[in-house]
C-alpha positions in Angstrom: -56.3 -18.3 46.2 -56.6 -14.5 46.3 -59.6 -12.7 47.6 -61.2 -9.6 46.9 -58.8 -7.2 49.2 -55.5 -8.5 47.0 -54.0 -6.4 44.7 -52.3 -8.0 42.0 -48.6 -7.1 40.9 -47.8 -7.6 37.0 -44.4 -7.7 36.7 -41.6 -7.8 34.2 -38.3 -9.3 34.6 -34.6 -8.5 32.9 -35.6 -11.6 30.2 -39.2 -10.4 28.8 -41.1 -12.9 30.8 -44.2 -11.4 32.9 -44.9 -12.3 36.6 -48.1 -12.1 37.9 -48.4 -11.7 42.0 -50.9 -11.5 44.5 -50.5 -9.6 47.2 -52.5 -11.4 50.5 -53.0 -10.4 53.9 -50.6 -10.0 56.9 -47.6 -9.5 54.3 -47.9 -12.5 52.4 -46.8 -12.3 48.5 -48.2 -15.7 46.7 -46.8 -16.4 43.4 -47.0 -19.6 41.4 -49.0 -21.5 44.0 -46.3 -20.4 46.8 -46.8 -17.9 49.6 -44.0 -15.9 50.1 -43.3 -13.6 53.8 -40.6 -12.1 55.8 -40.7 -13.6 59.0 -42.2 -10.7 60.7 -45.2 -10.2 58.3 -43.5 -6.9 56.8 -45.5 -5.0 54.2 -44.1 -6.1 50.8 -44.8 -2.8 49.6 -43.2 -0.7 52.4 -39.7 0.5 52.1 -38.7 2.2 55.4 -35.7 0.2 56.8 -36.4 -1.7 60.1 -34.7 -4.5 62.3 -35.1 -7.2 64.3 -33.7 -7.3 67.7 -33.7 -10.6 68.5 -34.0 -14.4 66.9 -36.9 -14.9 65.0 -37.9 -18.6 64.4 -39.8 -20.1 61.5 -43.6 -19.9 61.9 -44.9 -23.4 61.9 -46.2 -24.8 59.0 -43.6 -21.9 56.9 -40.0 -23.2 56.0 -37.3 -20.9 54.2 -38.0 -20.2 50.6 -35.4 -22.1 48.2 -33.2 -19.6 46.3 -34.5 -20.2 42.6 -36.3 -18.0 40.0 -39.8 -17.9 41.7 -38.4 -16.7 45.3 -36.0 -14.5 43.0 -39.1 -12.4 41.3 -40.8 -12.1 44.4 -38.0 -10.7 46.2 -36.8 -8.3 43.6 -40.3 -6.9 42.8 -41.2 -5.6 45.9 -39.2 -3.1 48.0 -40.2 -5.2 51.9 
């Protein structure tokens, strides 16, 4: 559920449709019940390139988004 600090994204994809996103703490994007994150907690909404230098494993209780329409939307409508 989003709080009070969240901003919400409205956003509209190639077919028409319109996606509504809520931005949450520590880099977390949570869209149609789903919270969404780069494994390092990257802003969402910053576009400066970076790198990891080393392995990063899965946070527990996280697991790798599957590649369908939701993890799609997310991806493309913010810059991380």
């Amino acid at each position: 559920m989003a709080g009070s600090d969240d901003v919400t994204d409205c956003v509209i994809c190639n077919a028409g449709h319109v996606f509504t996103m809520f931005l949450v703490g520590d880099g977390n994007v949570t869209y149609n019940g789903k919270v969404y994150r780069t494994l390092d907690g990257w802003d969402p909404e910053d576009s400066s390139i970076g790198c990891q230098s080393q392995y990063m494993e899965v946070p527990s209780g996280w697991e790798i988004a599957a590649t369908n329409a939701d993890s799609k939307a997310v991806t493309a409508a913010h810059p991380w």
